[in-house]
C-alpha positions in Angstrom: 15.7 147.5 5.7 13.8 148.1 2.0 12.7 144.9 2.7 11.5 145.6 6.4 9.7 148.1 4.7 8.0 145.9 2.2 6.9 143.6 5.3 5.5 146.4 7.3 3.1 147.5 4.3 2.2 144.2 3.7 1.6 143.0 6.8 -0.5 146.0 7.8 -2.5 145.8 4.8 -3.5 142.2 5.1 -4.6 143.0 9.0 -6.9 146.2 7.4 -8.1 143.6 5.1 -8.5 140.9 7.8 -10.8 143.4 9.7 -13.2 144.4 7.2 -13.7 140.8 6.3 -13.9 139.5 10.3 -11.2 137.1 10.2 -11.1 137.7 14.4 -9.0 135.0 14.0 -6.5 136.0 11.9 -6.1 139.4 13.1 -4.2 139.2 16.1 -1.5 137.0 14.5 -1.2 138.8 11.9 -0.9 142.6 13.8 1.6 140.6 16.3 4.1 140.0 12.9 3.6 143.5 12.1 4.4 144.8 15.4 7.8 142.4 15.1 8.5 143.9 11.6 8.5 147.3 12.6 10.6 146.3 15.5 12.9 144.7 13.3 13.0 148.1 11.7 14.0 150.2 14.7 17.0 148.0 15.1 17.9 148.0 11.4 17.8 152.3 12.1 20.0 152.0 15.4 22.7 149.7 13.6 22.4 151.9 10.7 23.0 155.1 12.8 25.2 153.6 14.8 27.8 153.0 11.9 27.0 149.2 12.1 27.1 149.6 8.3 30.3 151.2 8.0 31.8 148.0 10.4 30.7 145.6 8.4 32.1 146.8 5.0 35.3 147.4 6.7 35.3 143.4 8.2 34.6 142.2 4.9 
């Protein structure tokens, strides 16, 4: 999930970027991966919550 994290910030601060310099073409692309990184991150939360975690050290 750090990682998620790392891809969120990134990815919304090349689409900032990508604004203030008019790459119209760029920007959708680029706000549609950050929408699918933060949606990564809400599942990463529920499995987290969920004890997903907890399973998966015990199976290993």
């Amino acid at each position: 999930q750090k990682v998620e994290h790392y891809e969120i910030a990134s990815y919304g601060t090349i689409a900032a970027l990508a604004k203030q310099l008019g790459y119209k073409d760029a920007l959708p692309l680029l706000l549609e991966t950050l929408q699918e990184e933060k949606a990564t991150d809400e599942k990463l939360t529920i499995l987290a919550k969920s004890g997903g975690n907890a399973k998966a050290v015990q199976a290993a």
